[in-house]
C-alpha positions in Angstrom: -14.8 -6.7 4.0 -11.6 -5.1 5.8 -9.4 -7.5 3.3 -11.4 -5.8 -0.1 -10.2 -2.4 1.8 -6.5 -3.3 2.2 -6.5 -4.5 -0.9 -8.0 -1.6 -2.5 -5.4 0.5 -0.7 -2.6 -1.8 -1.8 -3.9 -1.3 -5.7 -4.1 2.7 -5.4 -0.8 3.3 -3.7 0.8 1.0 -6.4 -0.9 3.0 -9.5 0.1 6.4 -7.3 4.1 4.9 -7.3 3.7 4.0 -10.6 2.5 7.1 -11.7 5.1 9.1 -9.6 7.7 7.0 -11.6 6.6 7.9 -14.8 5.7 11.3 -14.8 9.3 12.7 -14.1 8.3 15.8 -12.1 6.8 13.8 -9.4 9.4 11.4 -7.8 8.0 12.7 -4.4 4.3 10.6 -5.3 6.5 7.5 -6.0 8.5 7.8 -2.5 4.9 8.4 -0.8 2.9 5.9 -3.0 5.5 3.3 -1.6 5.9 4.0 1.9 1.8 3.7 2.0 1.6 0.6 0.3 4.3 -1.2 2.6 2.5 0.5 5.8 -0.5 -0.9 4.1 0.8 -4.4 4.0 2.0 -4.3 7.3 -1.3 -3.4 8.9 -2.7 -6.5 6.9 -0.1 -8.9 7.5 -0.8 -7.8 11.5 -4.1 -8.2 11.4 -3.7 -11.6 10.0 -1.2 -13.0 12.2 -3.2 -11.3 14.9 -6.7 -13.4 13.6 -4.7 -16.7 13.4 -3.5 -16.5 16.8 -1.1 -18.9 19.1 
């Protein structure tokens, strides 16, 4: 469940960076599309080194 979440998240900030690098008035959405998709991969890489444990 939480990894169809992260995943989702990963997919919507990629379209918003995307989108924000294409549309030329809107470089600020590609600079915030990819900070949230690297936090977003950061909380899921955490959370998986966190479940797998010592």
């Amino acid at each position: 469940m939480v990894w169809k979440v992260i995943g989702g998240l990963l997919v919507l900030w990629l379209v918003l960076s995307v989108a924000g690098a294409v549309i030329e008035g809107l470089f600020w959405l590609a600079v915030v599309g990819g900070v949230l998709f690297a936090a977003t991969a950061a909380v899921g890489w955490a959370r998986d080194r966190k479940k797998l444990g010592p």
